[in-house]
N, C-alpha and C positions, 0 to 999 in steps of 0.2 A: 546787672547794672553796667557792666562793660561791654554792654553791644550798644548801650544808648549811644556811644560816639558816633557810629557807624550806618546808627537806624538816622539819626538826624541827616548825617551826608547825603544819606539818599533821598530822603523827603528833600529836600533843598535842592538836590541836583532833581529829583522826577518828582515835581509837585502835583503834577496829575496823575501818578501811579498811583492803583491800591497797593499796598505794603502790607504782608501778613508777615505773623510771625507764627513758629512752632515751639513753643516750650513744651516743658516738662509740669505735672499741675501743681508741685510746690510752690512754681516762681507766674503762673499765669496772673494772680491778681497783679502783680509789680507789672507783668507786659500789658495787660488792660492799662495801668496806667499811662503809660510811655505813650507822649505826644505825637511821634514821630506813627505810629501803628494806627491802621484802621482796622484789621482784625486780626483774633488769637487764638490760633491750633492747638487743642490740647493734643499733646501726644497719648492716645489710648494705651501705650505700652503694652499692647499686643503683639499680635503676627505683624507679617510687614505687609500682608496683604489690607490687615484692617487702619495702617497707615496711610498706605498709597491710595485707597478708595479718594478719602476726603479732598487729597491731593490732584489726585486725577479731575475728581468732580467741579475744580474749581479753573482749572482749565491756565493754570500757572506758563508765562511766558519765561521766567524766568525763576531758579534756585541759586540761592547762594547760603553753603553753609556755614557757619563758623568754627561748631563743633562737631566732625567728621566721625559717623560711625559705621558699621557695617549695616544695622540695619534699615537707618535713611538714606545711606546711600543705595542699595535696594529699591526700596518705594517708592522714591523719587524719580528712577531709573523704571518702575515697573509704572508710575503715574505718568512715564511720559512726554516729560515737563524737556524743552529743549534745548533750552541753555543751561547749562547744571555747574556750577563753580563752587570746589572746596581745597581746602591746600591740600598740597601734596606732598603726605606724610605717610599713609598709611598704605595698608597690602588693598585696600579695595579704591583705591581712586581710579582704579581704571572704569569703576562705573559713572565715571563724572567724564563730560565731552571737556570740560577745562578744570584746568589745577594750578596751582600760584605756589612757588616753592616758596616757604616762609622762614623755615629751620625754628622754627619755635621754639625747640628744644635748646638752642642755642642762648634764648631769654636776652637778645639783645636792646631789648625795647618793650614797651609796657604792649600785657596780651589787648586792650582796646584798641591798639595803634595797630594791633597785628590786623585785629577784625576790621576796622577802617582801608585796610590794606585789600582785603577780596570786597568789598563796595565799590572803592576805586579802582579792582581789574574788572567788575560789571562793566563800570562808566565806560572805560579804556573800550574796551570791548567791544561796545554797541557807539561810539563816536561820538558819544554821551560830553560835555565839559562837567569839567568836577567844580564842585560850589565854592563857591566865592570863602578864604576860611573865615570860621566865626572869630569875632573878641575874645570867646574863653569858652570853657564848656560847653557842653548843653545840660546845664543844670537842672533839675527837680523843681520845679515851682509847685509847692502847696498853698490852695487855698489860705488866704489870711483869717479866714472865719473859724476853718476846722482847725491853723493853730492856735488861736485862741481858746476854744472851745478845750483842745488838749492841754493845754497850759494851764485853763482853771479847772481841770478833774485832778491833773496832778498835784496842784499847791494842795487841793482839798483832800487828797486822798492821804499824803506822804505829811503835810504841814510843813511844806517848804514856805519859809520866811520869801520875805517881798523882796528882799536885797540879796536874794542869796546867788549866790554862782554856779549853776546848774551841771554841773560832769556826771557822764552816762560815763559807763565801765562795762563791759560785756564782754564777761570770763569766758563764756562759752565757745567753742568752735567748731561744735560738729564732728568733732574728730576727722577733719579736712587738713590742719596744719600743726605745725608744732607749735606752741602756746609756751606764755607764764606759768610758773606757777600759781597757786591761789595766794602762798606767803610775799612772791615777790608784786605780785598787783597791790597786794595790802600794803605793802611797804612800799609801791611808788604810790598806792593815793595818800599815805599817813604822811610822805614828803611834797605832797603840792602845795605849793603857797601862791596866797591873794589878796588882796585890798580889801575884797570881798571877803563873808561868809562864804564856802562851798557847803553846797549839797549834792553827795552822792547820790544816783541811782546805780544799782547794778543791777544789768539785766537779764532776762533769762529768756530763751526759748525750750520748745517742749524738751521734755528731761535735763534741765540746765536748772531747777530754782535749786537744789539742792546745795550745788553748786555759787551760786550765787548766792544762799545764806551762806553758807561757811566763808565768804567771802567778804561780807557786809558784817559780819560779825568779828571780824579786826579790821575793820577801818576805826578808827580809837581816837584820830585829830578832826576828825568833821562830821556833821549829821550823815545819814547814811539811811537808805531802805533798800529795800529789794522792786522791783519791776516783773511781773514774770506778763509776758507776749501772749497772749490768749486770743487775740481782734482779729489775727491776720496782718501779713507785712506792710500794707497802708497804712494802717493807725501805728503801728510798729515806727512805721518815717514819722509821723505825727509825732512821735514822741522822741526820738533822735533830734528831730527839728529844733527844740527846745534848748538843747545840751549847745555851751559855750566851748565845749573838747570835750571828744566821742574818744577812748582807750577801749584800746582791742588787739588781738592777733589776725590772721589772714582771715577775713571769714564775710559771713554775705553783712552782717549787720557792717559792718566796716566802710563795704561798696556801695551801700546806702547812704551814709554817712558822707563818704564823696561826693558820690551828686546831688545831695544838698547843700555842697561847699560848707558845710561844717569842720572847725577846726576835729585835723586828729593827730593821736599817738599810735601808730602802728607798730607790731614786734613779728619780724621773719624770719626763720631761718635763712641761713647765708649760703642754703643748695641751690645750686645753678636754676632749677624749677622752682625753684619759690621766691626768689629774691622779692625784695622789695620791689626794685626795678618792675618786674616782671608782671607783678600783682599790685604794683601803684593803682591808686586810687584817683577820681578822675577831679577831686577841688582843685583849686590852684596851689600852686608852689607854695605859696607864702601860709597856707592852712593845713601844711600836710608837714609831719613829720615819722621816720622810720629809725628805727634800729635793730639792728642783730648780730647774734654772734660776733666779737672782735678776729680779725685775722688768725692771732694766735690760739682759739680755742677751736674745738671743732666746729663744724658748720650748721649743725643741729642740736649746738648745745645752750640752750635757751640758757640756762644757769650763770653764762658768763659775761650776758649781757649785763651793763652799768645802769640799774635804776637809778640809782641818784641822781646821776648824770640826765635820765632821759626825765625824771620828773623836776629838776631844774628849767632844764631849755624848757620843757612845755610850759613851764609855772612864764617864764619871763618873754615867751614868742606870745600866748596866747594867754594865760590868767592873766597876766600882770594889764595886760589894754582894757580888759574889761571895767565898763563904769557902773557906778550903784544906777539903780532901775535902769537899765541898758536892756 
């Protein structure tokens, strides 16, 4: 979800370019979605020769990576391709003709603004002018039909009331970041307050329902079910879509959540690599909120974050606006 900034720049600055991208095949359906993409490279996660073939075959003017490895950079290099741009971080960029010293490592600014950053040394590059900036994101537009369609399997499946206030919670992370615990999520959804009724979903992806009962099973102040993702990440947004505030840790259901400008509560460890900053989310300011570790504790120590704190402000930035049947 964090290259959509970067994929949009380009479509806008090369409206008559094809734009492919290369993922990984967990996240291809989300790039089939992505407006900005005309076609979607699965990575075979093979040899680098069974990379570069498809690469080579398609007769690429240009690469631009965002996430720099040894083995694309290889293939890309054995496909070819003649302009090749990725930052310059790693012991193999010397296989790339251009490199963009970024210090990422540094996390001085959100990684989306980094990847926007090698689309705009493309531009630079070739004498290209960079597009005009957008209003605001480049948001997620779902059909209004499918979320309707989503919205009445959920009332019918969970018996979410008409009036009720819809918060998604999704414990899970993948084991990508430091997280909540399961007691302190229970204990910021038992303190969110509304005008509304709230109904919980907590949700779960594959090996997370577990997890997410133990979960759902102390929430104790508001209705509550479990959700577990079985469709695939599109009907997945279909059902984030819904939620009035998406709460989570650093993790992909989160970055989804952002580009549908959905209110969120996000929680990061306060290590230079993970920050908030770093791993912002791409809604606007006014739908996004973060917390972690306070100064004085360590910087990985989820435990000393202020729930109360953080399920106040959320209850009065984002529950408290929402209207009945809104």
């Amino acid at each position: 979800m964090l290259t959509w900034p970067a994929l949009a720049d380009a479509r806008a600055a090369l409206p008559d370019a094809q734009v492919d991208v290369l993922v990984a095949p967990a996240v291809a359906e989300i790039a089939q979605a992505c407006p900005y993409v005309d076609n979607v490279l699965v990575d075979p996660d093979g040899t680098v020769g069974a990379l570069a073939r498809p690469l080579k075959e398609n007769s690429y003017d240009a690469a631009v990576v965002l996430f720099s490895t040894a083995r694309v950079a290889q293939a890309l290099w054995m496909a070819g391709i003649p302009y090749r741009l990725a930052p310059a971080t790693k012991l193999h960029q010397f296989l790339f003709k251009h490199r963009l010293k970024q210090r990422r490592s540094h996390s001085s600014k959100p990684e989306y603004e980094y990847n926007r950053d090698l689309v705009q040394q493309l531009l630079l590059d070739h004498g290209i002018a960079s597009p005009k900036p957008m209003p605001g994101p480049p948001f997620w537009r779902l059909q209004p039909e499918n979320l309707k369609r989503t919205s009445n399997q959920l009332v019918e499946a969970y018996s979410i009331k008409k009036d009720a206030c819809l918060v998604i919670v999704h414990p899970g992370s993948g084991g990508s970041a430091r997280n909540l615990s399961i007691q302190q999520y229970a204990e910021l959804v038992n303190e969110l307050k509304s005008d509304q009724p709230l109904f919980v979903l907590v949700t779960a992806g594959p090996n997370e329902t577990e997890q997410a009962s133990a979960l759902c099973k102390r929430i104790t102040k508001h209705a509550a079910a479990v959700h577990e993702s079985t469709d695939g990440l599109v009907a997945f947004a279909h059902v984030i879509a819904q939620a009035k505030l998406f709460i989570s840790g650093s993790t992909g259901p989160l970055h989804i959540a952002g580009a549908l400008d959905i209110p969120t509560l996000a929680f990061y460890p306060r290590r230079r690599s993970s920050t908030s900053l770093r791993w912002q989310t791409t809604n606007l300011g006014e739908n996004r909120l973060a917390f972690s570790p306070p100064n004085t504790a360590d910087e990985l120590d989820m435990q000393a974050i202020d729930i109360n704190a953080a399920a106040k402000v959320a209850s009065q930035q984002f529950l408290s606006r929402v209207k009945p049947n809104e």
